[in-house]
gemmi code that builds the backbone of each chain (N, CA, C; Angstrom):
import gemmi

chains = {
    "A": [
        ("UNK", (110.257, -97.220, -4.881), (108.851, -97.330, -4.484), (107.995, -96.401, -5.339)),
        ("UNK", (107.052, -96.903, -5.838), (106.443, -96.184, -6.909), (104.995, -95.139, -5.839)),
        ("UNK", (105.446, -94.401, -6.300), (104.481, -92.801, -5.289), (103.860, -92.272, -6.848)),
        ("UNK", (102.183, -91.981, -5.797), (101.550, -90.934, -6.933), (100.846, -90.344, -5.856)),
        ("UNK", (101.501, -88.922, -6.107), (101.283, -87.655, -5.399), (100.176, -86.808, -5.849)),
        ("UNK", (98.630, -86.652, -5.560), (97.433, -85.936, -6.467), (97.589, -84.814, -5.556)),
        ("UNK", (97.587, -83.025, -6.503), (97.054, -82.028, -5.959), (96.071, -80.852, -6.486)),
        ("UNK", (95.444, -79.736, -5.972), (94.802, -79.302, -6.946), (93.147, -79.107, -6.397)),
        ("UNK", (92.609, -80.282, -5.515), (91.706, -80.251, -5.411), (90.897, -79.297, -4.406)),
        ("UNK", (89.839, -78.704, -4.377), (89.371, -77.904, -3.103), (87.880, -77.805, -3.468)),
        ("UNK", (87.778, -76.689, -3.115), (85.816, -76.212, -3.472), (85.901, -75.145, -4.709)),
        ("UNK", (84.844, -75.120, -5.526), (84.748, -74.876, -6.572), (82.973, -75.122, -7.093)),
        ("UNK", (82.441, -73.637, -7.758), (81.218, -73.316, -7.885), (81.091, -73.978, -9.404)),
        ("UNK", (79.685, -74.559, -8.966), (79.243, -75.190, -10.091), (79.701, -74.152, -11.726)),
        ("UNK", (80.006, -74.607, -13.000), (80.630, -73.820, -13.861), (81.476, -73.220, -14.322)),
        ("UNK", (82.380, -73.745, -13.352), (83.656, -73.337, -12.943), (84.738, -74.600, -13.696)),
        ("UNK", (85.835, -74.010, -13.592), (87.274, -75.226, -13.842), (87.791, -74.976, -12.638)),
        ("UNK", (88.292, -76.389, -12.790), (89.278, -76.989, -12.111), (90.628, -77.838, -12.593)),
        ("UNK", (92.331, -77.552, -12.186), (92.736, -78.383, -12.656), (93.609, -79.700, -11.647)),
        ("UNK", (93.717, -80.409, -12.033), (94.298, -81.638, -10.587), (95.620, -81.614, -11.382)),
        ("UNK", (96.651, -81.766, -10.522), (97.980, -82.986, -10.908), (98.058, -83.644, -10.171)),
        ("UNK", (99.083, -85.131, -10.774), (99.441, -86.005, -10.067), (100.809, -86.289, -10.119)),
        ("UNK", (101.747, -85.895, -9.199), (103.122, -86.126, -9.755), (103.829, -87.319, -9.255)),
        ("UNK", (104.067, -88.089, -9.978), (104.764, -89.568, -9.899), (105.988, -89.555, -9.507)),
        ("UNK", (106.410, -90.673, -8.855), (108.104, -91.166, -8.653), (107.731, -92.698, -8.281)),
        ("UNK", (109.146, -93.267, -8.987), (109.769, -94.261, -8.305), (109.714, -95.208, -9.122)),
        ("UNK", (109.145, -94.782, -11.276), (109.142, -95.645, -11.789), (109.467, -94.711, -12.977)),
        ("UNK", (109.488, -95.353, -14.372), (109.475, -94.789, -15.503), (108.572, -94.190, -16.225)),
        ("UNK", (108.178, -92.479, -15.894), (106.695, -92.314, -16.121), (106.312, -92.902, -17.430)),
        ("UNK", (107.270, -92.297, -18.619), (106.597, -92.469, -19.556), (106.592, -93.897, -20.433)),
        ("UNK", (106.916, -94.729, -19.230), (106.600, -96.095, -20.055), (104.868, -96.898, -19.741)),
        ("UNK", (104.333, -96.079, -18.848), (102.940, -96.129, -18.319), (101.700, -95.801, -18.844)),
        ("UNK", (100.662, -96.672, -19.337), (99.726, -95.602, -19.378), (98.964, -95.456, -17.575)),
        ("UNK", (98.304, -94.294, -17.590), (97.458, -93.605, -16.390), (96.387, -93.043, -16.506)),
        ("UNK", (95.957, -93.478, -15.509), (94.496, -93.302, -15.172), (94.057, -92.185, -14.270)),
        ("UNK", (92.837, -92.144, -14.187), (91.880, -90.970, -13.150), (90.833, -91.476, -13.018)),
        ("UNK", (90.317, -91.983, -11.301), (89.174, -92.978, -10.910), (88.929, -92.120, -9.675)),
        ("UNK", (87.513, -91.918, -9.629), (86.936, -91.078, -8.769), (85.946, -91.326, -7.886)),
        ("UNK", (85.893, -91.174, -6.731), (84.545, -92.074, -5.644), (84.183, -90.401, -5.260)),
        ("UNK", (82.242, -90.394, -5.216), (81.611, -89.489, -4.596), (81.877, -89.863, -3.150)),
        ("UNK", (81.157, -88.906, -2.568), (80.972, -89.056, -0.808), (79.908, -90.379, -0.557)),
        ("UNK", (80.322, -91.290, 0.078), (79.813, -92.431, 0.229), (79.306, -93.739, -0.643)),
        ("UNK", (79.871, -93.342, -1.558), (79.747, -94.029, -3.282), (80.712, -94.847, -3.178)),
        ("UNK", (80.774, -95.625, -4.505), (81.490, -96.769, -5.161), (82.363, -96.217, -5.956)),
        ("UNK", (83.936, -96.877, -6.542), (84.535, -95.962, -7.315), (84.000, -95.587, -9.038)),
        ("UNK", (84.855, -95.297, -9.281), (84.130, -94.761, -11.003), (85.057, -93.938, -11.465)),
        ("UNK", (85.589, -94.810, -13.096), (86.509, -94.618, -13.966), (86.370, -93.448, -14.131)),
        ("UNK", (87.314, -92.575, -14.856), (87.092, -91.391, -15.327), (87.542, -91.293, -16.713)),
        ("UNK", (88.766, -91.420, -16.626), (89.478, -91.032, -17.891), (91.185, -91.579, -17.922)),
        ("UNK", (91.604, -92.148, -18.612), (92.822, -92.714, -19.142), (93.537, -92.229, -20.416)),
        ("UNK", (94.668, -91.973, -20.018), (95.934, -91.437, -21.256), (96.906, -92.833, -21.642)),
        ("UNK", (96.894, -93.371, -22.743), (98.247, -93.962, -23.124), (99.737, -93.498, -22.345)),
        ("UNK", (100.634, -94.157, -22.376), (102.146, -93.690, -21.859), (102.889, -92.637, -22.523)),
        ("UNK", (102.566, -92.481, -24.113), (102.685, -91.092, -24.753), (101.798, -90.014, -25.017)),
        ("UNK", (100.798, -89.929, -24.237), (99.394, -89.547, -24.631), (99.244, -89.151, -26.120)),
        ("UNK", (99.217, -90.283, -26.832), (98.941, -90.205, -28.024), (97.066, -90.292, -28.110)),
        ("UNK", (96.763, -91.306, -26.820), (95.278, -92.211, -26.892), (95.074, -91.300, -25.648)),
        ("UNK", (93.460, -91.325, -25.846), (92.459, -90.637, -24.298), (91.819, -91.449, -24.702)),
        ("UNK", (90.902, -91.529, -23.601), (89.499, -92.399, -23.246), (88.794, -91.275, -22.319)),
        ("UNK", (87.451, -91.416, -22.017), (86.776, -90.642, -21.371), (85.701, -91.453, -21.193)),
        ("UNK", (85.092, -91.556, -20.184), (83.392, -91.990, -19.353), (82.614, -90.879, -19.980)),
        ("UNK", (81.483, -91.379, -20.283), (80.619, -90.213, -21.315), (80.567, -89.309, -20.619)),
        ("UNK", (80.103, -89.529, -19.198), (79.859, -87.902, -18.414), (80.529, -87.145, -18.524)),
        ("UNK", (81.720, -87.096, -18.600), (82.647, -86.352, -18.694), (83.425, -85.553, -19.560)),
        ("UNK", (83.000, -86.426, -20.994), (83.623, -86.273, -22.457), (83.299, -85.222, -22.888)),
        ("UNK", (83.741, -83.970, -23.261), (84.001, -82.232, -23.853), (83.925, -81.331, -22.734)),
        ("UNK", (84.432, -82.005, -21.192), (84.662, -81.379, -20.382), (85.786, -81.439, -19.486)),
        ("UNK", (86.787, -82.892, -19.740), (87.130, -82.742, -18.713), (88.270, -83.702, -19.834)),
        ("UNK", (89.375, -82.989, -19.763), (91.021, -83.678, -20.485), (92.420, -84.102, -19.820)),
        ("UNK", (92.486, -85.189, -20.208), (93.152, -85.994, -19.593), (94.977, -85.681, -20.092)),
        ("UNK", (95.709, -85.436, -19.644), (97.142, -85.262, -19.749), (98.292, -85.461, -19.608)),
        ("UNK", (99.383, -85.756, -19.967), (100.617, -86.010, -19.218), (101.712, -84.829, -20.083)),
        ("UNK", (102.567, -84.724, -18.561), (104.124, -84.289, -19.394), (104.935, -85.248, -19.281)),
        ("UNK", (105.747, -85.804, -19.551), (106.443, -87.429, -18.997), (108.116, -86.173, -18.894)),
        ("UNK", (108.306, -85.377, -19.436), (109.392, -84.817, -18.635), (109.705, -84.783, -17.223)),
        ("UNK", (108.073, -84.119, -16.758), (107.914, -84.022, -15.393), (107.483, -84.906, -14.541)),
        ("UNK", (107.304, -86.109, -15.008), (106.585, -87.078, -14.402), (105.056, -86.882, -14.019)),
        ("UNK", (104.134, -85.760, -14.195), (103.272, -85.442, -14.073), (101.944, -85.783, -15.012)),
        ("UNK", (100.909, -86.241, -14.475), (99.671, -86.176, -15.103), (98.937, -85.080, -14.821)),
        ("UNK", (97.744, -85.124, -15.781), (96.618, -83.959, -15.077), (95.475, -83.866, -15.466)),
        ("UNK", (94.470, -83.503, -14.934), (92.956, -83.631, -15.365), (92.480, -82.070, -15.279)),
        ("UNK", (91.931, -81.969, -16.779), (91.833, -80.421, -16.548), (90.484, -80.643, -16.396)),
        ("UNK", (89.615, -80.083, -15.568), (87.467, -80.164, -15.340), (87.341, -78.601, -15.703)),
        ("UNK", (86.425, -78.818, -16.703), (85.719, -77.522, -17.194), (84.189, -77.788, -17.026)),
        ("UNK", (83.480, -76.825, -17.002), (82.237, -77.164, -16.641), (81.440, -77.830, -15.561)),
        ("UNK", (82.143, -77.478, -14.200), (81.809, -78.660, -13.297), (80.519, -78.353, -12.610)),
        ("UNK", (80.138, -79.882, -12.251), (78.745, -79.503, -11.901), (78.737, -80.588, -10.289)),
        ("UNK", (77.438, -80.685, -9.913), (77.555, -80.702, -8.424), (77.947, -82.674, -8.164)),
        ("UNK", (77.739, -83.045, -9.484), (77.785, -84.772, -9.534), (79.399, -84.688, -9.566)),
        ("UNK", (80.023, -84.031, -10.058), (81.278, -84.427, -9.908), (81.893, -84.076, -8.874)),
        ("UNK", (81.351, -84.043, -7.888), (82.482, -83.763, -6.647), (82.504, -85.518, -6.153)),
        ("UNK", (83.901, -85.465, -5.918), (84.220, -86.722, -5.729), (85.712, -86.667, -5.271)),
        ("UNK", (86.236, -87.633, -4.846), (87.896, -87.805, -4.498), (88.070, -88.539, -5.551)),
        ("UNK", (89.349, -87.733, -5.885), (89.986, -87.855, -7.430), (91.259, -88.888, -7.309)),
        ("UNK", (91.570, -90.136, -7.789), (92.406, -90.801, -7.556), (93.418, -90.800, -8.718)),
        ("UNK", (94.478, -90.481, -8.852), (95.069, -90.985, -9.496), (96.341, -92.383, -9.663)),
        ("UNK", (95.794, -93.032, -10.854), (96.350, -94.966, -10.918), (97.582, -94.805, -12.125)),
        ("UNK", (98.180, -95.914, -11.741), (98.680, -96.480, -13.053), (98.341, -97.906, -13.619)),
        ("UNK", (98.331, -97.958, -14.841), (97.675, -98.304, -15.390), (98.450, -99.498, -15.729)),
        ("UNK", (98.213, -100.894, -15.654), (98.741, -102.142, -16.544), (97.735, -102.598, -17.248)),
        ("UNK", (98.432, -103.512, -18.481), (97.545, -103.874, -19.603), (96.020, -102.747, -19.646)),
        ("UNK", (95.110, -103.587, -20.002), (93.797, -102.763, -20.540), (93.483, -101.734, -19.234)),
        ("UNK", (93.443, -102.057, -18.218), (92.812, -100.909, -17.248), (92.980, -101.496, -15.639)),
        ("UNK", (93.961, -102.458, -15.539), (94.087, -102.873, -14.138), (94.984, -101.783, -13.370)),
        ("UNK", (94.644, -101.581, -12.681), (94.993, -99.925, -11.796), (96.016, -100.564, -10.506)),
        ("UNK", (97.133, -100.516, -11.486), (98.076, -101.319, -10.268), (98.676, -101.072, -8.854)),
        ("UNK", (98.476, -99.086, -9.413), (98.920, -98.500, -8.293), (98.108, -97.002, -7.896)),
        ("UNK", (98.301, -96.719, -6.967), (96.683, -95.623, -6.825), (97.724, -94.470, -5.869)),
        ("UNK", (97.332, -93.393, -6.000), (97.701, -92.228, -4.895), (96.695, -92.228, -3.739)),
        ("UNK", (96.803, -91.185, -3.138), (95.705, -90.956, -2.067), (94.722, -90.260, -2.029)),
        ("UNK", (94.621, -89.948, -3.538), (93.370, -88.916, -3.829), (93.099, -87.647, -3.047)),
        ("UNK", (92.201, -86.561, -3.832), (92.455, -85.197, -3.741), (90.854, -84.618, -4.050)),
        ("UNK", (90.520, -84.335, -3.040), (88.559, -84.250, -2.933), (89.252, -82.798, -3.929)),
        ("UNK", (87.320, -83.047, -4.977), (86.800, -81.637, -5.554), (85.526, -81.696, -4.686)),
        ("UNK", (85.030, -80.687, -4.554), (83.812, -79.940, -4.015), (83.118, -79.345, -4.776)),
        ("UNK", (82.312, -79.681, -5.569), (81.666, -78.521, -6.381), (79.937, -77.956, -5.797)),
        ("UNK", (80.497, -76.505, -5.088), (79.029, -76.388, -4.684), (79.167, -74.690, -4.892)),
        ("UNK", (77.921, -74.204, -4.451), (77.648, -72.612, -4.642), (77.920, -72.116, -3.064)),
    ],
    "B": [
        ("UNK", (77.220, -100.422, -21.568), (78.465, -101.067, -20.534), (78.889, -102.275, -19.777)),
        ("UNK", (79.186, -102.841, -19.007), (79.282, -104.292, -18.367), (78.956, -103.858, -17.225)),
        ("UNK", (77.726, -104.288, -16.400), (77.403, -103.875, -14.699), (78.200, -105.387, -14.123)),
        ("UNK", (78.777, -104.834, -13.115), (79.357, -105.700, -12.048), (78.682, -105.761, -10.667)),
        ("UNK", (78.092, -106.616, -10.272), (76.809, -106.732, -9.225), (77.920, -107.681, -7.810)),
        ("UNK", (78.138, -107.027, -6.857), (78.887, -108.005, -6.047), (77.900, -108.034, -5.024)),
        ("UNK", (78.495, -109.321, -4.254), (77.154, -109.656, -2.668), (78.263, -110.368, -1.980)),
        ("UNK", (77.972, -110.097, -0.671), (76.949, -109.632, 0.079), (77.383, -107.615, 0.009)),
        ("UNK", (76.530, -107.163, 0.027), (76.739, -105.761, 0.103), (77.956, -106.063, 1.833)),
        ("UNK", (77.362, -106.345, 2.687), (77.751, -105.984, 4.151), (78.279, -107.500, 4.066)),
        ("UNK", (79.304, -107.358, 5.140), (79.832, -109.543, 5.639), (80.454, -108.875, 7.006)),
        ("UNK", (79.351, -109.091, 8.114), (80.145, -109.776, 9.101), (80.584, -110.930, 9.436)),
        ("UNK", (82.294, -110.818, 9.998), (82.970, -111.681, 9.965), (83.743, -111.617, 11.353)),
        ("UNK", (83.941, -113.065, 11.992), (84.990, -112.940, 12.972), (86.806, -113.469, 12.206)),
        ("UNK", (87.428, -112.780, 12.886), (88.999, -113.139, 13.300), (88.790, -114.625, 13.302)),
        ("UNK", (90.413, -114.741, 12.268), (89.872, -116.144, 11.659), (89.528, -117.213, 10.929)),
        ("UNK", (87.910, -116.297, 10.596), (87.079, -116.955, 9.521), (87.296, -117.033, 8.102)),
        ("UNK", (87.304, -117.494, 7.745), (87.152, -117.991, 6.285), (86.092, -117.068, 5.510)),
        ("UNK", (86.596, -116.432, 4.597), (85.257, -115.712, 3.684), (85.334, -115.730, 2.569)),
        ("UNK", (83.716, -115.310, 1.774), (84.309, -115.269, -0.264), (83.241, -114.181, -0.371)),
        ("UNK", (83.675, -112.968, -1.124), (82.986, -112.218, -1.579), (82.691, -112.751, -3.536)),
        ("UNK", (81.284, -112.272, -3.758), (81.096, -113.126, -5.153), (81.181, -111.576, -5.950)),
        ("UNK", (81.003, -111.756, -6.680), (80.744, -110.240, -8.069), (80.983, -110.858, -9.268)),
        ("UNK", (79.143, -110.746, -10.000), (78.916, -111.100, -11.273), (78.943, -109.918, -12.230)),
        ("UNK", (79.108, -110.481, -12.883), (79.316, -109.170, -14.614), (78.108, -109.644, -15.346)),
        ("UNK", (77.330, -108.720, -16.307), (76.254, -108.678, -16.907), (76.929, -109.856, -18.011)),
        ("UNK", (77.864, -109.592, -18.380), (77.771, -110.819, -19.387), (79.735, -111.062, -19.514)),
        ("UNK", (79.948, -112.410, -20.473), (81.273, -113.056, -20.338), (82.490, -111.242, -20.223)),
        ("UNK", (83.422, -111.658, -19.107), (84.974, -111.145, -19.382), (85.878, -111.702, -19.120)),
        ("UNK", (85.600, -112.742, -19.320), (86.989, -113.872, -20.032), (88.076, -113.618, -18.993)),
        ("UNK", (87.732, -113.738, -17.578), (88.338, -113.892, -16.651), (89.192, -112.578, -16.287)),
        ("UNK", (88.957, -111.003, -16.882), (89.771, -109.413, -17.050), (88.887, -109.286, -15.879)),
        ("UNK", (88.767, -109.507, -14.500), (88.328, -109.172, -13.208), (89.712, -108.455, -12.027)),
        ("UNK", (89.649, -107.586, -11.552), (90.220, -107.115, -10.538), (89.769, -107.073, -9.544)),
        ("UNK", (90.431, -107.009, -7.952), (90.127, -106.501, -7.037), (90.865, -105.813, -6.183)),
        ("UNK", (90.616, -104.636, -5.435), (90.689, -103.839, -4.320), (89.936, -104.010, -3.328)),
        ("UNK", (91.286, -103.232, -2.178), (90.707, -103.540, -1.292), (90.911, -101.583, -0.372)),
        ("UNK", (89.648, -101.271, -0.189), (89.714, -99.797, 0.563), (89.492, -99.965, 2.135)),
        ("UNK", (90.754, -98.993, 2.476), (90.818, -98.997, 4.056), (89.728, -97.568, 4.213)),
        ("UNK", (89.367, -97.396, 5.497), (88.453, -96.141, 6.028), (89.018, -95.074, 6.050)),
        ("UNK", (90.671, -95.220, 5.508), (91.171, -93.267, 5.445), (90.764, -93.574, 3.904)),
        ("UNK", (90.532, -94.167, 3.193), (90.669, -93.747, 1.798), (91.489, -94.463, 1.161)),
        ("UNK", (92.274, -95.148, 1.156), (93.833, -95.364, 0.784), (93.224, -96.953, 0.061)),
        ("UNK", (93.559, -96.877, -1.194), (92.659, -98.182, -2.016), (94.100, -98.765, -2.404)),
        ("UNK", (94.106, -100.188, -2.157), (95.100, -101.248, -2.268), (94.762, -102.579, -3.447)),
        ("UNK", (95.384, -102.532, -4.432), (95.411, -103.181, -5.477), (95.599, -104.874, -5.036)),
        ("UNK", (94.901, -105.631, -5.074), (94.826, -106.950, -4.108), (95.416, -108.548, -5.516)),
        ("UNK", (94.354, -108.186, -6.653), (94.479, -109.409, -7.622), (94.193, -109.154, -8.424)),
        ("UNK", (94.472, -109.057, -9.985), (94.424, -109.053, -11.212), (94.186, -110.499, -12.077)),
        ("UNK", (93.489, -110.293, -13.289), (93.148, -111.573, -14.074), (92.673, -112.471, -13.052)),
        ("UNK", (91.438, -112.357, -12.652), (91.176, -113.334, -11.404), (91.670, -113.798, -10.541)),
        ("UNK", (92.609, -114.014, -10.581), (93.515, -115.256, -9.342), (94.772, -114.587, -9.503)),
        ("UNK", (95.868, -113.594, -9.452), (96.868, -113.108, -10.007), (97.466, -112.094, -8.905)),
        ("UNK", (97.901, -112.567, -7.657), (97.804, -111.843, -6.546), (99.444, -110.579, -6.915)),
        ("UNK", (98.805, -109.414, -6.750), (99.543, -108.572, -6.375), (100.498, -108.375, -5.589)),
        ("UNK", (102.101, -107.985, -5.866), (103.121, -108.196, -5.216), (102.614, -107.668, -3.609)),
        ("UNK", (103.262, -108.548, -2.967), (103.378, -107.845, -1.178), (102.153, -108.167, -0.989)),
        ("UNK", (100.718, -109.017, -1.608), (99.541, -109.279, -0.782), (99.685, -110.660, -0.148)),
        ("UNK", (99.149, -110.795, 0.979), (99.291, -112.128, 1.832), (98.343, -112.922, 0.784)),
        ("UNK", (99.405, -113.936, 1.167), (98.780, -115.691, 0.345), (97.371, -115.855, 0.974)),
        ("UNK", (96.859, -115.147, 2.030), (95.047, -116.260, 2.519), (94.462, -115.307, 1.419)),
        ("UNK", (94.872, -114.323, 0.582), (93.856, -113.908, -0.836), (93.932, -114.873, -1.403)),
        ("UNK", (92.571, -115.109, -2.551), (92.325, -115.702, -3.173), (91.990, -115.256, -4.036)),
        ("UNK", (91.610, -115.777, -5.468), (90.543, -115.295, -6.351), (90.035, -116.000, -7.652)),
        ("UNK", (89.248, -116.634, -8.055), (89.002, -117.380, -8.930), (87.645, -116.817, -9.287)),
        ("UNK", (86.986, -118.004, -10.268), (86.049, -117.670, -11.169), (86.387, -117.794, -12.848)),
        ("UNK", (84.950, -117.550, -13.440), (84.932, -117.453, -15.375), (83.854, -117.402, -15.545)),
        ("UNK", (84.105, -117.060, -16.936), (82.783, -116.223, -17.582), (82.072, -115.030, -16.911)),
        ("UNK", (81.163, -115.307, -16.093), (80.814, -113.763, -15.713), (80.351, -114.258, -14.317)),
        ("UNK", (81.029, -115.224, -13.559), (80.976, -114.858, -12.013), (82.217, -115.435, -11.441)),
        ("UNK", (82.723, -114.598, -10.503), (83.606, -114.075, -9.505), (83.616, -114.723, -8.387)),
        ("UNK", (85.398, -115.036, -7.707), (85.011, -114.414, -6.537), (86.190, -114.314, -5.578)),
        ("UNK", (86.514, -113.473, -4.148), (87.695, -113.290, -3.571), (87.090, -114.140, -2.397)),
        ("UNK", (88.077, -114.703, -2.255), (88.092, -115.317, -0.696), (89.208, -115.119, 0.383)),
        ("UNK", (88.909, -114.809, 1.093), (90.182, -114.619, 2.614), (89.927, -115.810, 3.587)),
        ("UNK", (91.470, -116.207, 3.751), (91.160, -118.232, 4.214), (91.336, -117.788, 5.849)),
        ("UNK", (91.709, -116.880, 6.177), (91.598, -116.604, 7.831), (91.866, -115.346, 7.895)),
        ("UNK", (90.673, -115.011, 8.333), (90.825, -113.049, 8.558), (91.547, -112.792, 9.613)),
        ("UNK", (92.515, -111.716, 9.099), (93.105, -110.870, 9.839), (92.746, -109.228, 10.586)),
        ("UNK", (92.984, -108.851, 11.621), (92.290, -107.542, 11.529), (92.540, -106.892, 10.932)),
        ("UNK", (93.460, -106.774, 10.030), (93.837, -105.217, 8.643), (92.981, -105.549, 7.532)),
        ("UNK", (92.642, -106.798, 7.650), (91.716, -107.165, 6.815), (89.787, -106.480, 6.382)),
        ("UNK", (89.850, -105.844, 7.357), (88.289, -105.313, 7.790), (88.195, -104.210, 6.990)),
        ("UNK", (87.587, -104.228, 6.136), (87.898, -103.143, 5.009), (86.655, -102.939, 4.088)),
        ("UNK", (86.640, -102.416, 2.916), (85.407, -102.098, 1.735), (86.873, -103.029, 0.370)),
        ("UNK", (85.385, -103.859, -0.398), (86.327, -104.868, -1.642), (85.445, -104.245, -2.446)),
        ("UNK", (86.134, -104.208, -3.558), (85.415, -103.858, -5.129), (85.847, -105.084, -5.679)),
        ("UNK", (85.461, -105.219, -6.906), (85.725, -105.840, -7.852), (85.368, -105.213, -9.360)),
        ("UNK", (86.500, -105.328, -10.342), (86.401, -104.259, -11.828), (86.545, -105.697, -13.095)),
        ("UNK", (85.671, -104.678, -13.888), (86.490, -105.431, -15.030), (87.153, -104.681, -16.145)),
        ("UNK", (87.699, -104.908, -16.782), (89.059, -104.753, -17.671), (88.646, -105.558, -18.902)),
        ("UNK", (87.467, -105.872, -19.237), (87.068, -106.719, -20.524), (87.043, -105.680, -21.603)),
        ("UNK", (85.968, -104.691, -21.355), (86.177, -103.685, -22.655), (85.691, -102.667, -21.667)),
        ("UNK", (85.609, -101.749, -22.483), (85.645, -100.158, -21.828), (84.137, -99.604, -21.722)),
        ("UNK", (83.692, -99.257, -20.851), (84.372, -98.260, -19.822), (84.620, -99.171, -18.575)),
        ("UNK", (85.801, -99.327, -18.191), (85.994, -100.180, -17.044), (85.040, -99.946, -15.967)),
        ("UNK", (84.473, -100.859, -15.535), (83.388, -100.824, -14.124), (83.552, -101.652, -13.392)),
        ("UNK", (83.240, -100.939, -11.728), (83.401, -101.547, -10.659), (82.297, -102.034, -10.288)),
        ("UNK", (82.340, -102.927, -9.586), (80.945, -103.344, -8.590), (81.187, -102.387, -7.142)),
        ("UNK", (79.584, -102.537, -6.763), (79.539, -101.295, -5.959), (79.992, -101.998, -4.323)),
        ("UNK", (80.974, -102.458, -4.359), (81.440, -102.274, -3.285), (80.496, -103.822, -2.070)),
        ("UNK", (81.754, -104.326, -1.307), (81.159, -105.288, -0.163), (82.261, -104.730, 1.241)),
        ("UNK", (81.281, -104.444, 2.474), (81.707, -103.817, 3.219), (82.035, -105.167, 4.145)),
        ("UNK", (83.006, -105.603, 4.573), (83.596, -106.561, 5.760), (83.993, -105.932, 6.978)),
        ("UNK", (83.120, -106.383, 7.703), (83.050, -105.967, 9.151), (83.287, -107.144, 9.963)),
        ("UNK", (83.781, -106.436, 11.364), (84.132, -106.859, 12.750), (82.953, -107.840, 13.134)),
        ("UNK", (82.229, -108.876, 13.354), (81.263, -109.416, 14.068), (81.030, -109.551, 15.295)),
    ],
}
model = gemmi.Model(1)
for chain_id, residues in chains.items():
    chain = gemmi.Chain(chain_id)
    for i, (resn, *xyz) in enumerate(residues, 1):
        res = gemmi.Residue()
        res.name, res.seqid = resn, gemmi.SeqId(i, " ")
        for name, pos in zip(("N", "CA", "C"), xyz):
            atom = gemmi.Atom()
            atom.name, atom.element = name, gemmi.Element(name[0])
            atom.pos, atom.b_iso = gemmi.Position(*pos), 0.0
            res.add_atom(atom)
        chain.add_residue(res)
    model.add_chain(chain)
structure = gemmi.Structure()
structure.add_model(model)
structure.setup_entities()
């Protein structure tokens, strides 16, 4: 059974980092690429950022791009989203997917709220 | 980017009924449409891929068809686990975008 486990998340002052993992089982991490899709408080979801299965490739949503890096170790089965610079729009529950073909998000964790406030 | 516009925002519905949520894309994605389906803890369930392409373990009353740049999911007799929040994404080119969401309610 394929599990994606997100942790990491809490409250955190605007300007600040933050880092999330997501640790996988129940498939072959590194034959995957993975994703990070994020819903505010009462919002719609919204892409974030995607790694290839070797993280050779990133992608990034502009908002986010020279702040926030997308990762894997495939030893550990683990992904991760490092947030630098966070500001009060990005608080959101952080999902982490896996990824088939171009960006169909086949499988999702249970997500892991950030808070970013003063 | 590609905006994905779905309607009805809200669908009340009885046990039962027959429904189709629509979601148009600003312009052609050659049928790269997804949908989810979010329960009220949070917990988002991967429903159909490539339009019509139902996801292992989802009940057959899903549906999903459409081309070019309109959509749509239909449920042929609602169930109560069924009462939920649907997106719909596309996967045509990047940055993948969702439509903002159709809330299905109890009637």
């Amino acid at each position: 059974e394929v599990q994606l486990v997100e942790s990491g998340g809490g409250l955190v002052q605007p300007g600040r980092s933050m880092k999330l993992s997501c640790a996988a089982s129940g498939f072959t991490f590194s034959n995957y690429g993975m994703a990070w899709v994020r819903q505010a408080p009462t919002k719609g979801l919204e892409w974030v950022a995607t790694i290839s299965y070797d993280g050779s490739s990133t992608y990034y949503r502009d908002s986010v791009k020279g702040r926030f890096t997308i990762s894997r170790d495939n030893a550990k089965s683990t992904l991760y989203l490092q947030m630098n610079s966070l500001r009060s729009e990005d608080t959101a529950t952080y999902y982490c997917t896996r990824v088939l073909g171009a960006a169909w998000f086949a499988y999702w964790g249970q997500g892991t709220l950030v808070t970013v406030s003063s | 980017d590609i905006q994905m516009t779905q309607s009805p925002s809200s669908l009340p519905a009885s046990l039962g009924e027959r429904v189709t949520i629509s979601c148009r894309a600003s312009q052609g994605i050659s049928n790269n449409l997804n949908w989810y389906q979010q329960k009220p803890d949070g917990t988002i369930k991967p429903l159909i891929y490539y339009t019509s392409n139902l996801q292992s373990g989802v009940p057959s009353r899903f549906s999903g068809s459409g081309s070019g740049t309109d959509y749509s999911l239909t449920i042929s007799s609602l169930e109560p686990e069924d009462f939920a929040m649907y997106y719909c994404q596309q996967d045509a080119s990047f940055p993948p975008t969702f439509g903002g969401g159709t809330k299905l309610e109890l009637k």
